[in-house]
N, C-alpha and C positions, 0 to 999 in steps of 0.2 A: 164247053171245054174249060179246064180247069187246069190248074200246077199242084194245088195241094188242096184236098177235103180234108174236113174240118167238120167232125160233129159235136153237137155241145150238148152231153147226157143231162139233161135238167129230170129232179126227181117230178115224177108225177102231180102229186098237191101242187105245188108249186108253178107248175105251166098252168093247172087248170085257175088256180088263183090270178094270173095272169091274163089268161084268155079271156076269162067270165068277167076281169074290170076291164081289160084292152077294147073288148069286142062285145060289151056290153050284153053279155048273153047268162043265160043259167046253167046252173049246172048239167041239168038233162042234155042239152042242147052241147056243152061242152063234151059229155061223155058220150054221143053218138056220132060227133065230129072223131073225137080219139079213135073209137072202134072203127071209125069209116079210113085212117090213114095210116099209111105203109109201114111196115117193119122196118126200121134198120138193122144190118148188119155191120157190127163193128168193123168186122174185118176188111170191109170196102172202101174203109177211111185211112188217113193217112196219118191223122190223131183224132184222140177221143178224148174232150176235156169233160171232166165227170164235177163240176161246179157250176155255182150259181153266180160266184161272185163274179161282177162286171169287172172290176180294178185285176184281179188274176187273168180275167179272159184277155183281156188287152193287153199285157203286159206278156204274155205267153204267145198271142200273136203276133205282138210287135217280138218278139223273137227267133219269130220261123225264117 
């Protein structure tokens, strides 16, 4: 249970650039993880931060 969801729209390149040096995997292997997990729907969340930058995300949640 929750008080307020919170999704963070990161563009595509950018997760799998992440994933692939986070979790030391390939690409292949990144894009059959993407295809295997869930949709969101925006409208389930309570915001939708559509950035990357770390200093905006915090500063936006230390605002709620």
């Amino acid at each position: 249970m929750c008080d307020i969801k919170i999704l963070l729209d990161i563009p595509y390149e950018i997760r799998k650039q992440r994933a692939m040096k986070r979790d030391n995997i390939s690409e292949e292997a990144f894009d059959l993880r993407e295809k295997a997990s869930i949709e969101f729907n925006e409208s389930a969340f309570d915001y939708v931060f559509k950035t990357n930058d770390k200093e905006i995300v915090k500063r936006l949640v230390k605002s709620l």
